[in-house]
Structures are given as C-alpha cells and as structure tokens.
DOFIMAR-127240 format. One line per field, with one value per residue (C-alpha): x, y, z negated; chain; residue in one letter. Coordinates in pm, whole numbers, always signed. Layout:
east: X:... $
north: Y:... $
up: Z:... $
chain: A:... $
res: A:... $
# end
This chain:
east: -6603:-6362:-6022:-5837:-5486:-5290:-4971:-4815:-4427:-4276:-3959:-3706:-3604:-3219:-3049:-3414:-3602:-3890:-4028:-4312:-4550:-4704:-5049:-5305:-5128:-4751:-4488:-4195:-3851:-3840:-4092:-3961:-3660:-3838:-3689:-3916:-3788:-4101:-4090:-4273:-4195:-4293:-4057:-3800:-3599:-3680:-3837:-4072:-4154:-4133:-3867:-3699:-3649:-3533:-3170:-3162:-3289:-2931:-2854:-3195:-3043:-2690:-2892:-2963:-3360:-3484:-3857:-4001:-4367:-4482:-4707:-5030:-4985:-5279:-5489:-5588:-5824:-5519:-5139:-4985:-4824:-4599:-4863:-5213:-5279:-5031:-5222:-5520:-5795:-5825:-6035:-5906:-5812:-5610:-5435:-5095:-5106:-5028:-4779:-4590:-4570:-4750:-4830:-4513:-4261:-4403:-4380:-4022:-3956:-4099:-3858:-3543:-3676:-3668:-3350:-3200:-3364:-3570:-3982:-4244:-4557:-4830:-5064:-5418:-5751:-5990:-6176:-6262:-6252:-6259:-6579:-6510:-6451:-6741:-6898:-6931:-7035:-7291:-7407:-7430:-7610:-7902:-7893:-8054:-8100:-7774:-7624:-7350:-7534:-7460:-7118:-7101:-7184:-7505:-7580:-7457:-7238:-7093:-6753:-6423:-6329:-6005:-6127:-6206:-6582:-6852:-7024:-7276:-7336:-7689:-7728:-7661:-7304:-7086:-6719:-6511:-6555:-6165:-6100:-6367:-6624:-6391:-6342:-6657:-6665:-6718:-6903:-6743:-7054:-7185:-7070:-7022:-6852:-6618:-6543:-6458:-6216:-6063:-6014:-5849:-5575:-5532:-5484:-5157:-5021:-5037:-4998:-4716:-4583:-4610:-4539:-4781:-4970:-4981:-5403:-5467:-5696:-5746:-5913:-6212:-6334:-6232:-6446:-6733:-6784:-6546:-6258:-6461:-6621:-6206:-5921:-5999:-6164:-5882:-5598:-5776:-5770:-5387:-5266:-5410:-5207:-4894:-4821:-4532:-4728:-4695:-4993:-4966:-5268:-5286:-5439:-5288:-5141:-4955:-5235:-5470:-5749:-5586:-5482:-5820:-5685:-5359:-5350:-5222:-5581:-5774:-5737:-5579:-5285:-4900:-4804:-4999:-4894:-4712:-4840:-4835:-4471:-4442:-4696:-4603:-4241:-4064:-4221:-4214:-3900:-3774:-3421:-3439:-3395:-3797:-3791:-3561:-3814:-4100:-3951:-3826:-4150:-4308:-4070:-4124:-4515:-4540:-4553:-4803:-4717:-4980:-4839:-4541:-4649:-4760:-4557:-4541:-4438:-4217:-4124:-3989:-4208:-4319:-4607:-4894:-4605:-4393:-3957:-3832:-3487:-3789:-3947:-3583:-3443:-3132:-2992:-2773:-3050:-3248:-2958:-2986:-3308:-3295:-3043:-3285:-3573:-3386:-3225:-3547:-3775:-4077:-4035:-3824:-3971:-3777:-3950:-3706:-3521:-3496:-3120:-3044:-3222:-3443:-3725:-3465:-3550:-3743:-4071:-4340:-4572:-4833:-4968:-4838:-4473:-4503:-4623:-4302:-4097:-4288:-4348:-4120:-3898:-3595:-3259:-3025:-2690:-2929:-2723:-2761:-2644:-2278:-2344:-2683:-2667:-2398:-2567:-2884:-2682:-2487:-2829:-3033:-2718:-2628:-3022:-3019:-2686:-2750:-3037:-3030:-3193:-3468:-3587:-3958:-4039:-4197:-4364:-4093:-4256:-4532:-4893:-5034:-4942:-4664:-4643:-4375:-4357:-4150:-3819:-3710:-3603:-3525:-3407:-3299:-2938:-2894:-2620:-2632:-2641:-3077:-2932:-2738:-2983:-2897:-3084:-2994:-3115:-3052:-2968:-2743:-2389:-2443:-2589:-2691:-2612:-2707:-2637:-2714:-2643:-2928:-2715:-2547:-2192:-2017:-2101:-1901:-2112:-1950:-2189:-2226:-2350:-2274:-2645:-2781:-2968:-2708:-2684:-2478:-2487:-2380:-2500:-2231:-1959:-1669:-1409:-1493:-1323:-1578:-1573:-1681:-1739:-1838:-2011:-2113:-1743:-1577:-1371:-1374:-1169:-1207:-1259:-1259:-1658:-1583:-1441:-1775:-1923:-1695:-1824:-1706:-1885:-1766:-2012:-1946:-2295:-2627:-2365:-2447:-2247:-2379:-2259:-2260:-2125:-2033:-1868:-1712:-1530:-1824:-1823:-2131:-2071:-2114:-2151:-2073:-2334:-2418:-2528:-2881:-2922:-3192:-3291:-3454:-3721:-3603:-3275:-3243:-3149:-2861:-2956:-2774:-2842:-3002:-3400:-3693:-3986:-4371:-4524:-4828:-5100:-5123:-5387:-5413:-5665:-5593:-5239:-4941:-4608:-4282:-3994:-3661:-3259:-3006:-2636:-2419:-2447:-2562:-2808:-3151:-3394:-3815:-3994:-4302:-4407:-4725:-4809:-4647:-4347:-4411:-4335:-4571:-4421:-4051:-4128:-3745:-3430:-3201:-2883:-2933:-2731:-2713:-3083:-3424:-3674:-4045:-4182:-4597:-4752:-5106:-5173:-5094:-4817:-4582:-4799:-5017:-5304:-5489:-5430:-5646:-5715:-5435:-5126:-4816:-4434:-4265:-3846:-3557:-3173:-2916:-2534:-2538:-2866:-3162:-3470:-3877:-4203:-4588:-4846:-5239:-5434:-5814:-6066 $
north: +4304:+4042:+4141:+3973:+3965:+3899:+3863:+3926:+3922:+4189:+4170:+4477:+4524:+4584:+4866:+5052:+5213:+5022:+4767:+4500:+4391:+4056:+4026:+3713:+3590:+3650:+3392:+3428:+3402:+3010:+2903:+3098:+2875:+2555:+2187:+1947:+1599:+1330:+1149:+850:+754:+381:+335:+632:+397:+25:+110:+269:+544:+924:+855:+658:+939:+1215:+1142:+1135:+1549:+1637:+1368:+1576:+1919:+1800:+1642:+2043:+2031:+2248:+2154:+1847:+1715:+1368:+1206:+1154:+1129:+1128:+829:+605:+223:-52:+20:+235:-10:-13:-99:+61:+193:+480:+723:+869:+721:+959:+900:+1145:+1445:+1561:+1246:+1149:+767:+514:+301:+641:+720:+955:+1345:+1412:+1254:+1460:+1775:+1651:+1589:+1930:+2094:+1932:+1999:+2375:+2391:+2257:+2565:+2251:+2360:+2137:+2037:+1788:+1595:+1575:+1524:+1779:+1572:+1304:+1108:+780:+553:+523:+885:+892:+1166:+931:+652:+850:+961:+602:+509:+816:+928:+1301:+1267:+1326:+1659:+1544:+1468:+1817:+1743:+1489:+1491:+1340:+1451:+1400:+1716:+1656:+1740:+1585:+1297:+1248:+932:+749:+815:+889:+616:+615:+410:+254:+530:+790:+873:+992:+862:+799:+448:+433:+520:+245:+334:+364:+724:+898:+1279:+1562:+1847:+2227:+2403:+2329:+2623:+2384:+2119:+2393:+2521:+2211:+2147:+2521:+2451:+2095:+2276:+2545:+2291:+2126:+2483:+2651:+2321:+2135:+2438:+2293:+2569:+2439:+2139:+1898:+1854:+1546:+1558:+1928:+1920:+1675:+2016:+2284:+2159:+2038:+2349:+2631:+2819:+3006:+2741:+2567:+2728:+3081:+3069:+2768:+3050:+3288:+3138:+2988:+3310:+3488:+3264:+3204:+3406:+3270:+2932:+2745:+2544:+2262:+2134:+1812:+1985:+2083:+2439:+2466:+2486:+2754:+2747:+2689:+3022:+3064:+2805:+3003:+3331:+3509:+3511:+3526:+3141:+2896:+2769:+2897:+2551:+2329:+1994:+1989:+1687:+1764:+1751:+1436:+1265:+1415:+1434:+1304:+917:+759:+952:+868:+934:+1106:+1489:+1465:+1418:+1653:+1943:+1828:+1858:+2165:+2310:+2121:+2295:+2652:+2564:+2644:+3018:+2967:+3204:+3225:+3494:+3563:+3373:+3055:+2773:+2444:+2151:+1937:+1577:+1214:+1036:+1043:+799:+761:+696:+423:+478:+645:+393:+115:+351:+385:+52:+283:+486:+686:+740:+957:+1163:+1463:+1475:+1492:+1800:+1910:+1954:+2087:+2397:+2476:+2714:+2546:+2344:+2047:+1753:+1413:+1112:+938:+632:+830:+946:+563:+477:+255:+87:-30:-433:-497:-709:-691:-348:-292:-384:-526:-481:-119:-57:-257:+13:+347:+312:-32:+27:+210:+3:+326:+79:+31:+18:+348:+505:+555:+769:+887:+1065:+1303:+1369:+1506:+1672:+1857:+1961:+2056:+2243:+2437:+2539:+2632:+2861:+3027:+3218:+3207:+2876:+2927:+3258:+3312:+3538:+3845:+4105:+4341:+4557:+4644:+4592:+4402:+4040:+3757:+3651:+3657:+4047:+4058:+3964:+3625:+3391:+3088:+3062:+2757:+2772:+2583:+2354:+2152:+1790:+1715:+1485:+1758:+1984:+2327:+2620:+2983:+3098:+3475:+3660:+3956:+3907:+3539:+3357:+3007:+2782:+2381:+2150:+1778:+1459:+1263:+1035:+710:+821:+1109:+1386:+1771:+2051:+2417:+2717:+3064:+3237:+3564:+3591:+3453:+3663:+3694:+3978:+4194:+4551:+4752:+4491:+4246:+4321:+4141:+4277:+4226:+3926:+3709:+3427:+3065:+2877:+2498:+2401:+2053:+1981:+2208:+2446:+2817:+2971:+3368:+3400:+3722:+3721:+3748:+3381:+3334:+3273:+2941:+2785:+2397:+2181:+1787:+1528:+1189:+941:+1104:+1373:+1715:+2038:+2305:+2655:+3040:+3274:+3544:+3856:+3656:+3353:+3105:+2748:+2540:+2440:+2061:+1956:+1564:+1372:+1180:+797:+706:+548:+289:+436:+171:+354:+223:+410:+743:+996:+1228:+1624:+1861:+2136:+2238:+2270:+2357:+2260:+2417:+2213:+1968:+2009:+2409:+2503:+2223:+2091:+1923:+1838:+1894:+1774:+1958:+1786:+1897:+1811:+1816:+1799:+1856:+1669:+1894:+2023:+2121:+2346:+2422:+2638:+2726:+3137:+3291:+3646:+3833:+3655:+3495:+3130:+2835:+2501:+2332:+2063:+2002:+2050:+1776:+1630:+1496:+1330:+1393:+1274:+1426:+1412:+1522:+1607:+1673:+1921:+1879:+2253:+2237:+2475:+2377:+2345:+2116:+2347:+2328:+2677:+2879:+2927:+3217:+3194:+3050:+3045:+2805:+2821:+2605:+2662:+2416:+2568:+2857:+2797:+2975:+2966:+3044:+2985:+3001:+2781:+2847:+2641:+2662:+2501 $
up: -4002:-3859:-3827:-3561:-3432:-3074:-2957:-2658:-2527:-2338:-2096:-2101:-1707:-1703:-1610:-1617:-1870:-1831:-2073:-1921:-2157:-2067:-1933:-1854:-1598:-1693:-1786:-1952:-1847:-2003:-1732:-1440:-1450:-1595:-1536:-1648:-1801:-1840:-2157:-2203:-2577:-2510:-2211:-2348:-2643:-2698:-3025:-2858:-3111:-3157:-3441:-3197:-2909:-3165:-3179:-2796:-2731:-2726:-2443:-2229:-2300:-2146:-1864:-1813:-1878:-2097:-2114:-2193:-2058:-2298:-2242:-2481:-2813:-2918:-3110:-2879:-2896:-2950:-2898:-2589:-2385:-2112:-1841:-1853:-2187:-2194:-2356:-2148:-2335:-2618:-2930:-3157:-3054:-3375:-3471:-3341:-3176:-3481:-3230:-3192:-3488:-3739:-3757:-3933:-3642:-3380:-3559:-3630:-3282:-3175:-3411:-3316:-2969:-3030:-3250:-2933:-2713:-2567:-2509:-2525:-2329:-2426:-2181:-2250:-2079:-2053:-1800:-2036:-2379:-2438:-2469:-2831:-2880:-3217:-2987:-2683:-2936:-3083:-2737:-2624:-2938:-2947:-2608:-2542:-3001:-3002:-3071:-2859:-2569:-2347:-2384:-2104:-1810:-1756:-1368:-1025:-893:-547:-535:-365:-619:-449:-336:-702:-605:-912:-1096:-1419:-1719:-1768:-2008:-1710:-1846:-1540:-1519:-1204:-1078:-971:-1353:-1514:-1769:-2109:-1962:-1974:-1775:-2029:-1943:-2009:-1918:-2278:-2539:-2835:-2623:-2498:-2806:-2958:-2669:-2680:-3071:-2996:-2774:-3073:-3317:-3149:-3027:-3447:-3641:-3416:-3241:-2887:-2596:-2352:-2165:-1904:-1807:-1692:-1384:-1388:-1039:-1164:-1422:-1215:-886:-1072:-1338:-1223:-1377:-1519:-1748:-1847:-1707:-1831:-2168:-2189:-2090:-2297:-2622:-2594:-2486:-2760:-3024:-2795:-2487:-2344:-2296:-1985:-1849:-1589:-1413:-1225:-905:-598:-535:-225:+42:+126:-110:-414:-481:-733:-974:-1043:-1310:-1073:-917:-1251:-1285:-1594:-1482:-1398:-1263:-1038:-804:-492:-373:-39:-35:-210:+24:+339:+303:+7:-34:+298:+397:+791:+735:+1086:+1196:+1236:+824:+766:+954:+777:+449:+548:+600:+315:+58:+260:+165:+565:+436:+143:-155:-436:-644:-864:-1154:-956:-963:-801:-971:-711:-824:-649:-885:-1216:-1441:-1185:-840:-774:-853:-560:-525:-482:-226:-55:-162:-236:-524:-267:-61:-298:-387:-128:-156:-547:-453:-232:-457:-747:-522:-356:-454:-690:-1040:-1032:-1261:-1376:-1513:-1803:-1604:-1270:-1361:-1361:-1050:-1292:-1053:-772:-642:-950:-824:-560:-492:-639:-1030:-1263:-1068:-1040:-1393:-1513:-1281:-1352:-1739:-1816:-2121:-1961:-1904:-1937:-1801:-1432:-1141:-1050:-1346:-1283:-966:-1032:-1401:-1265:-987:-1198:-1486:-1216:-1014:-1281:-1454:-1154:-1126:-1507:-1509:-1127:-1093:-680:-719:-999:-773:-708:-419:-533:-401:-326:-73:-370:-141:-445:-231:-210:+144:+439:+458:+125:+73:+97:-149:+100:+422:+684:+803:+1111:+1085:+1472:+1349:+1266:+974:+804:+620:+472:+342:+161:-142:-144:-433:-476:-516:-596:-298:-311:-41:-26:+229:+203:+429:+480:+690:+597:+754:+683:+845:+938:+1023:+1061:+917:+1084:+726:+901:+1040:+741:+516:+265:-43:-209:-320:-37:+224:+342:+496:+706:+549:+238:-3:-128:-377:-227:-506:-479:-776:-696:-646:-868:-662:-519:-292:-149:+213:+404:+513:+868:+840:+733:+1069:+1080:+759:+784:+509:+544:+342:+222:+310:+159:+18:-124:-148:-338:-320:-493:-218:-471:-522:-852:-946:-1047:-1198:-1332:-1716:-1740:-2101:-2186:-2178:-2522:-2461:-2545:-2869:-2974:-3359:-3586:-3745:-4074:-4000:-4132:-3881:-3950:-3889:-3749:-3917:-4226:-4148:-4382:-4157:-4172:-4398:-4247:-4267:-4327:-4387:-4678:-4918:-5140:-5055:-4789:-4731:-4688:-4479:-4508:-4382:-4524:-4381:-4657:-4989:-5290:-5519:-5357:-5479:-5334:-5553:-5448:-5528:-5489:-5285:-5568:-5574:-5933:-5930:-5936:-5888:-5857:-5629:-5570:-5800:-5780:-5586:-5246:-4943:-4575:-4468:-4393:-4671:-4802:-5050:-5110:-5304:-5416:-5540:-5925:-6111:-6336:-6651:-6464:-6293:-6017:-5825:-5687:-5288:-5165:-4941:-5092:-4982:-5015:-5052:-5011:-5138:-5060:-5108:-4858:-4688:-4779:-4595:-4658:-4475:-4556:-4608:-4689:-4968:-4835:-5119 $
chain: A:A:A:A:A:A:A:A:A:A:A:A:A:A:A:A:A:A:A:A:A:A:A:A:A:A:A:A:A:A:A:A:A:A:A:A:A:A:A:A:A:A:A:A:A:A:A:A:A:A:A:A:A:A:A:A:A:A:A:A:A:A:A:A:A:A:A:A:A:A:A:A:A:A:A:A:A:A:A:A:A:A:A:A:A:A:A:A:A:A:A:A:A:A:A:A:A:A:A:A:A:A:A:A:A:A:A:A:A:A:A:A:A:A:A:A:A:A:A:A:A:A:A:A:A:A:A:A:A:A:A:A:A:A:A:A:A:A:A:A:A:A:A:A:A:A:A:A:A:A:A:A:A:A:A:A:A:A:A:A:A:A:A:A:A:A:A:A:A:A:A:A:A:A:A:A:A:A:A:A:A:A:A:A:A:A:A:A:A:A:A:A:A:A:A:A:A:A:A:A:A:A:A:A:A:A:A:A:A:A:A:A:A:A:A:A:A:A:A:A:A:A:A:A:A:A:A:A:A:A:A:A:A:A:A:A:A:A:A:A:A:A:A:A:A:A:A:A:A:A:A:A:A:A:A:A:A:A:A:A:A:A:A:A:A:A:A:A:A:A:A:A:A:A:A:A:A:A:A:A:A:A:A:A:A:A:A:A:A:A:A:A:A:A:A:A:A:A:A:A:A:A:A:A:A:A:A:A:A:A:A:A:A:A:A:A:A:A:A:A:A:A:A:A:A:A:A:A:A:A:A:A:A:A:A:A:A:A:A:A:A:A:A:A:A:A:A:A:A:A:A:A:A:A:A:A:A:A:A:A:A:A:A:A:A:A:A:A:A:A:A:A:A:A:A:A:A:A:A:A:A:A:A:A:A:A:A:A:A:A:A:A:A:A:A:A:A:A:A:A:A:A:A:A:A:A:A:A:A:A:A:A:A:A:A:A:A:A:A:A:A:A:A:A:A:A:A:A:A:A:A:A:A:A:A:A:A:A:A:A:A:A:A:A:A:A:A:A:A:A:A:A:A:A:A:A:A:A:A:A:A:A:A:A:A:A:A:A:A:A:A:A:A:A:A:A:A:A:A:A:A:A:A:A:A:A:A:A:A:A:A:A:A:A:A:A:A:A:A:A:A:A:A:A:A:A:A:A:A:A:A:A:A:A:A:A:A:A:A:A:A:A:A:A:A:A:A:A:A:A:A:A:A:A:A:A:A:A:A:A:A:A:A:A:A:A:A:A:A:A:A:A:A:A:A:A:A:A:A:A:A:A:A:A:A:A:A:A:A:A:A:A:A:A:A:A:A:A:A:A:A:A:A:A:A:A:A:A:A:A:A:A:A:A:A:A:A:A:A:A:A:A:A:A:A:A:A:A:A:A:A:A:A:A:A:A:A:A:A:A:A:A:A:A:A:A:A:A:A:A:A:A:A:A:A $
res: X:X:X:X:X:X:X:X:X:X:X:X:X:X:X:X:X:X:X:X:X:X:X:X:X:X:X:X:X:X:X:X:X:X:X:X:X:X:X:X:X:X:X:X:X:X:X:X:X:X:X:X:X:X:X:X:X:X:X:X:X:X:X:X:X:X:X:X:X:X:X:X:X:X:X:X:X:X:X:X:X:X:X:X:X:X:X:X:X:X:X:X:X:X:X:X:X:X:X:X:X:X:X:X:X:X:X:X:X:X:X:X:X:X:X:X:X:X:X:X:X:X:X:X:X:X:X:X:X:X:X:X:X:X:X:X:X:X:X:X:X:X:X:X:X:X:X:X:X:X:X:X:X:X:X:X:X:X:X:X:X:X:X:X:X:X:X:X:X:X:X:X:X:X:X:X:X:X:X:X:X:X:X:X:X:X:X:X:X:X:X:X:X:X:X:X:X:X:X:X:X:X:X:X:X:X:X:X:X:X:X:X:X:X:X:X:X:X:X:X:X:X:X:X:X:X:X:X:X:X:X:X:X:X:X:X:X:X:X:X:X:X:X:X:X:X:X:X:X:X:X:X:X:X:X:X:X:X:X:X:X:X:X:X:X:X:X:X:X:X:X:X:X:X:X:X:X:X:X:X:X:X:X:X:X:X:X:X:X:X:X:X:X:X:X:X:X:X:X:X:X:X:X:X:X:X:X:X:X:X:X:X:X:X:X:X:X:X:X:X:X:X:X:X:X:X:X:X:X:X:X:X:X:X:X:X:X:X:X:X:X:X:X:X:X:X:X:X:X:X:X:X:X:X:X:X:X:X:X:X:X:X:X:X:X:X:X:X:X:X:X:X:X:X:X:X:X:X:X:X:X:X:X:X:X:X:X:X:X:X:X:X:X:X:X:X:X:X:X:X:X:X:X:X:X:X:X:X:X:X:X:X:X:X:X:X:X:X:X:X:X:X:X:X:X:X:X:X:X:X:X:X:X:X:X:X:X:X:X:X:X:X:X:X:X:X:X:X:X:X:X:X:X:X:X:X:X:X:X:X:X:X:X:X:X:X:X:X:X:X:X:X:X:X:X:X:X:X:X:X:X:X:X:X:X:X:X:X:X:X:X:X:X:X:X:X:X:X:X:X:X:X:X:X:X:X:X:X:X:X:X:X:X:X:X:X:X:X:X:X:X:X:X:X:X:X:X:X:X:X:X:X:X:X:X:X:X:X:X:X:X:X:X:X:X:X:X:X:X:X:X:X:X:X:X:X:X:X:X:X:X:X:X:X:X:X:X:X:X:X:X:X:X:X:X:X:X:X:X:X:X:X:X:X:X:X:X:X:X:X:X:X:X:X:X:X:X:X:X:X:X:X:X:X:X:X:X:X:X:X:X:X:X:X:X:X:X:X:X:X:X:X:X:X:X:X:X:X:X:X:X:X:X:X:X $
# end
C-alpha cells in the first residue's frame, strides 16, 4: 500500500457560517486580485543576475504588485541575452541558467519574494525543448532506437499555428518554422514524456517553492493533443502539492470558444491572454471617440464571461510586443489607458521598464531596435519616470487596497452560469464628450468610479451617477450623505447623493480621476518608493530579517546546503537532530555579522559517521530567533 497525501485551502465566507473548501478549479483570494510585474533578470539590474534583482523586491511591492511572472530560468545553450536568447530554449529542465545565477539565488530570491507577501510565477515551455535538450540529441542521433523518440512530435496534426506555419527536420522532427529548428515540438500524448514533464513542474513548485507558471505557447499543446492530454493531468498534479497555484497560459480567453481551456470548464488554466484587446484596441490606439467605444467593448469582452475562476490577463506590452510610449510616441499618452486597464475588470500585467516609459524614440521598428526596447537593460532615470512611476504605484495601489476594482462577476443569480443575467461588476457611465471615458465598478458601499481623458486638452465632463448602478446596503438613496473620495488625487468630500446626478469631474491632458463613492471616508495608502539599486554580485546583501531557508537540494544524497541571514551580530548555532530529537551534528556554533551565509552538510555526526537514510531537522538559534525545518537524506 501507498499512502498518499493532498492538500487543499478553504475560504471562511464572512458574516456566514459557511466554510468553502477549494476544488479543481478554485483560486484563492491572492489570484482574484493578482497584479502581475514581468521580470526579466537580464534587462531588470545591469548585472543582470538573480543576485542582482533581490535587493530591489521591496521597490515591486511599493510599486503595489504583488505577483511576479520571470521569465526562464532555466539552463539554456550560451548566455541569456538581451535580444533573442532570453530563455525559451530549454536544455535542462532542473537547473537554474548559469548567467543568472545558480540554484541557490533563485531559491533566495523566491524567499525574499514571499517574506515580502510577493508570489511567484515561472515561465516554461511545455510546447518544446531545445535541440540540445540530451533527449532531442539522442532522438536526433537514434531516431525511432531511441527511447525518447514518442516524446516529440514526429507527425503532421493540422491545427491553427497562429500563423508561424509547421515545418520538419530531415529526421521528421516537427517544430514551427516561424520559431526555427533549435525548438523541436514535444508530444504530451506519450505517458512517459508526460510524466517527465508533470514531474519537471513538481520539482520547481516543492524544491523552490514557486506559486505558479507562465506556459509558453500553451495554444500550440492544447490544439494539437487536447486538455485532456496537458492542462488537466498538468492541473492535477500541481494542485495536489499546492492548491492555491495560479496557472497562466499563453492562449487566448476572451472569445467564444475558449471557455474549454479554463478550470472553470474542466480545463488547466485560471488565467489566459486577452489579446484581443491588445490587438484590437490598446496598440494602434486612434485617440478618437471611435477608440474609446472599441476599447470599451474590448474590456466588457462584448459580454463574454467564462466562469468565476477565469481570468484574463490584460497588458500594454510585455517580452514578445513592442513599448507602448514607442507605439504612442508619448509617455502621457499611455497614461489613461494604463488607468484604464488596471480599474477594469481582468488581470493587469507590467513588464519591468514600463513605469519609466523605457522604449520611447529609441531606434527604428522592427529587430534588432525593438529587442533593445522590449528586453534592453532597463534605464530606471528614462524620461518618463518622473510622471509615469506615480502614475503606476498609485493604479496598481488603489486596485490592491479597493476591492470594487479587483471584482469578478459571479454568478449571483445561482443557474450554474456567468453571463449578463447576473449582477454586474462593470458598467459605462456616459459622460457627453467621446474623448472622456468613464465606467462604474459596483460594489457595496464602496463604489468604484474611473474616468480618464484620452484627449490632449483638458477636458470637464459633469456625471449623472444617480442612474448608475450604484450599491449600498439598503439601496441608494438621495438623501443619504455619502463619502466621495478621490483617490488618484487624494481628497474626499461628502455629498448629499441627490447632488449626485450633477457629478463634475475636470481632467488635466490624458488625465485620470479615480474614485470610491462610499458610505466611509477612504484614502489609497501610497508607500515610498525605494530606488533601484545595481548589486555587484560580489557584494553581500544585507537581510531584513532573520531567515533559516529549506535547505537545497532536499531530498539530498550525499550532501545539501543550508543558507541562512543574519541581521544582528552574534553567536549562531545549527544543530542538526534526528526524528527523536537526539542530536547528530553542529554544523554552526560561532560569532557572525549581518550577512547571509551557508553552510553544507554531507550526512556525518559529530564523531565522524556517515548516517543512515531518515528525516532530519535541522535548527538555528541566533539571540532571540529560533527557527526549524526538515530535510530528507535518501541513500
């Protein structure tokens, strides 16, 4: 008999008995009100390195994200650099990219990430590996001899290729022709090549503690072998080590038809593209009232609602698009738009160097111009930085700490179905002038209204919010006080509601206003904002906080190494103790400065003894702190 174990999360409703215990296609509260920051590491610092970004997770938690999407770490042929080789052409799996860094930084990284509430997501390709992944090699070199020969695919399957079209090796190995052969199509229909796969994704969620990932090309797998064959043994097996994991596919989920790839409809993902909004409506904006209705009805998904757990990811660019100020030739321009997208219902995203308007006038379109502006090492004193940071702290702040604008529609009238007969979570307020754009976000007792200029004059519009679909407890009612409280400007003032139906909003060129009409005083929290700092990885980092970290790798054989930090100077003290509580090894007892540190254990006690196989805790005391974790010796 084989014991096994699962976990699930469970979400106590308030002001109700009830207690929800998570299912397959449930996310938890983190993901519901996800914004996504894109870190490249190579464009992130200088440096260039995983080391290198640490220091800087405090300046992405005052930016007000509070998930963070890299990019591949994972080994790849050569160095990641800042033009094509970013990170896509994996050829091991399990092994963190040597120009990043090592094992060791990234599970650094991902602590420090979490000590600062911050989750984080990985990008990887289950469409592919790279030509000199040793299974490819060994393909290539025995053909049909090879035992890893079902694990590509080796056949034509028709299927929209969104345009890169299918080619073959001379050995019949299948790879998109718009990607080149170095990225060769692997096939999930095989059990052992899905399994290996599955077990990849394990590894990176137990041994680095990741919450989640970004997969690459999602669309080329799912159309050619199914959910059934990736997304769901995929969701399967994460959920059953992590529930509250959030998975992002690189597919598109706003249009009829795409329902099936989302949990909510037994498929893998809570998170999938909106690309039609970034194509139809956010990259080759008009600036005319014409633009302003499209992208009205882009973000309303013209009425599309997939489910309550299915999300769409809604950015201005990110590693694969061009900088939106080179689009607009503007940092102002993009600013009620940015407002736009992070109020509106979906899941904002921001690649690193978009709060500076990094990308603006720099070179020709096209390659290599556009690779120097979408993945170019970050100068974090561009032009746009003095009016463009603020702008994105306060928008994805005011998202965080208001729930009106993280809402989901659900299905409030309980038929088993999201769609236009439930309750809605966002609503167009007309405001007269087709530049002016404004839409409500209702939510009882704390309303959220947002109106943007997408002029370049200022522009006065006067409101009637009486006939707007606005909430409170009781219903709303004229003579009632309520709280107006503009949080993009920092003021409130209470208004009887009847002066409601004369709402005048006045906006500076491409301004934004954004609003809680409440029953209470409300103000968004802005934190300051800590300068990025280029790290030397030769220069120590100084922790925060005391941390013990899980040791790496666990299990072990023969050895593993235990990292530690330290932020008071003093005597420090690991002994390791096995399942008894009987100890087996000092591995630390000595005086140490402020600094992180490791030290390895290679499974002998004190009297010089090689142990025996067993689980083994491991403890550090340093003044006050105390603080234990596990670790398994396999022989």
């Amino acid at each position: 008999m084989n014991p096994d174990s699962t976990r699930a999360f469970f979400v106590v409703m308030q002001d109700s008995p009830n207690v929800h215990v998570s299912g397959y296609e449930d996310n938890p509260a983190w993901v519901k009100n996800a914004r996504i920051y894109l870190l490249f590491f190579k464009a992130f610092t200088p440096t260039g390195t995983i080391q290198a970004a640490i220091p800087n997770l405090d300046y992405i938690k005052a930016m007000g994200f509070n998930v963070i999407w890299v990019l591949p770490v994972t080994e790849i042929p050569g160095n990641v650099d800042n033009q094509i080789n970013i990170g896509y052409n994996i050829i091991d799996f399990k092994k963190v990219e040597t120009s990043l860094g090592t094992n060791e930084d990234y599970m650094e990284f991902v602590d420090e990430a979490h000590n600062l509430g911050i989750k984080v997501i990985q990008d990887i390709t289950p469409n592919h590996t790279g030509r000199l992944h040793p299974f490819a090699q060994e393909t290539l070199l025995y053909g049909d001899f090879s035992q890893y020969w079902n694990y590509y695919q080796t056949e034509f399957i028709p299927h929209n290729t969104n345009g890169l079209c299918q080619c073959w090796t001379t050995e019949a190995f299948y790879y998109y022709c718009g990607f080149g052969d170095v990225l060769l199509n692997y096939d999930w229909r095989d059990l052992d090549a899905k399994k290996y796969m599955v077990d990849v994704y394990d590894y990176w969620v137990r041994e680095f503690g990741i919450d989640g990932y970004r997969f690459d090309v999602y669309w080329a797998p799912h159309r050619k072998y199914g959910e059934q064959n990736m997304g769901i043994p995929v969701r399967n097996a994460l959920k059953h080590i992590k529930p509250d994991i959030l998975l992002l596919g690189e597919d598109s989920g706003t249009g009829a038809g795409t329902e099936v790839i989302y949990a909510d409809f037994g498929g893998g993902l809570d998170v999938a593209y909106d690309s039609k909004l970034y194509f139809n409506a956010i990259r080759d904006f008009p600036f005319n009232p014409t633009g302003v209705n499209t992208l009205h009805s882009e973000l309303a998904n013209n009425g599309f609602y997939p489910g309550e757990n299915s999300y769409f990811l809604r950015f201005m660019e990110n590693q694969d698009e061009d900088r939106i100020s080179y689009e607009y030739n503007s940092f102002e321009k993009t600013m009620p738009m940015a407002t736009s997208v992070f109020m509106a219902p979906g899941m904002p995203q921001m690649l690193n160097g978009q709060e500076v308007g990094f990308g603006k006038g720099m070179g020709a379109p096209g390659e290599p111009d556009l690779n120097d502006r979408r993945r170019g090492i970050i100068d974090w004193n561009f032009g746009g930085a003095s009016v463009l940071t603020p702008h994105y702290q306060k928008i994805a702040q005011i998202r965080a700490q208001f729930l009106a604008f993280s809402q989901h529609r659900l299905d409030t009238n309980g038929d088993g179905q999201v769609n236009n007969q439930d309750e809605s979570d966002f609503d167009r307020v007309t405001t007269g002038n087709g530049m002016v754009y404004s839409f409500l976000r209702p939510y009882t007792n704390s309303n959220g209204l947002t109106v943007v200029n997408f002029s370049g004059s200022s522009q006065s519009v006067t409101l009637d919010l009486t006939t707007t679909n606005l909430k409170f407890t009781g219903g709303f009612d004229p003579g009632t006080t309520y709280w107006v409280n503009d949080l993009y400007n920092g003021n409130s003032t209470q208004t009887l509601g009847s002066d409601l139906s004369n709402f005048n909003v006045s906006l500076s060129s491409y301004g934004s206003a954004v609003y809680t009409i409440s029953i209470l005083e409300e103000m968004v929290n802005l934190p300051p904002i800590p300068p990025i700092v280029s790290v030397d990885d030769q220069v120590a980092v100084i922790p925060a906080n005391f941390h013990l970290y899980q040791n790496f790798p666990n299990p072990f054989n023969p050895s593993t190494t235990i990292r530690y930090s330290i932020v008071e100077p003093g005597n420090v003290s690991i002994k390791i103790y096995d399942v008894l509580g009987r100890e087996v090894k000092t591995l630390v007892n000595e005086v140490k400065t402020v600094g992180t540190y490791s030290s390895t254990w290679n499974g002998y006690n004190n009297f010089g003894n090689k142990v025996s196989s067993g689980i083994y805790f491991y403890r550090m005391e340093s003044g006050s702190f105390i603080e234990a974790k596990k670790m398994i010796l396999l022989k």
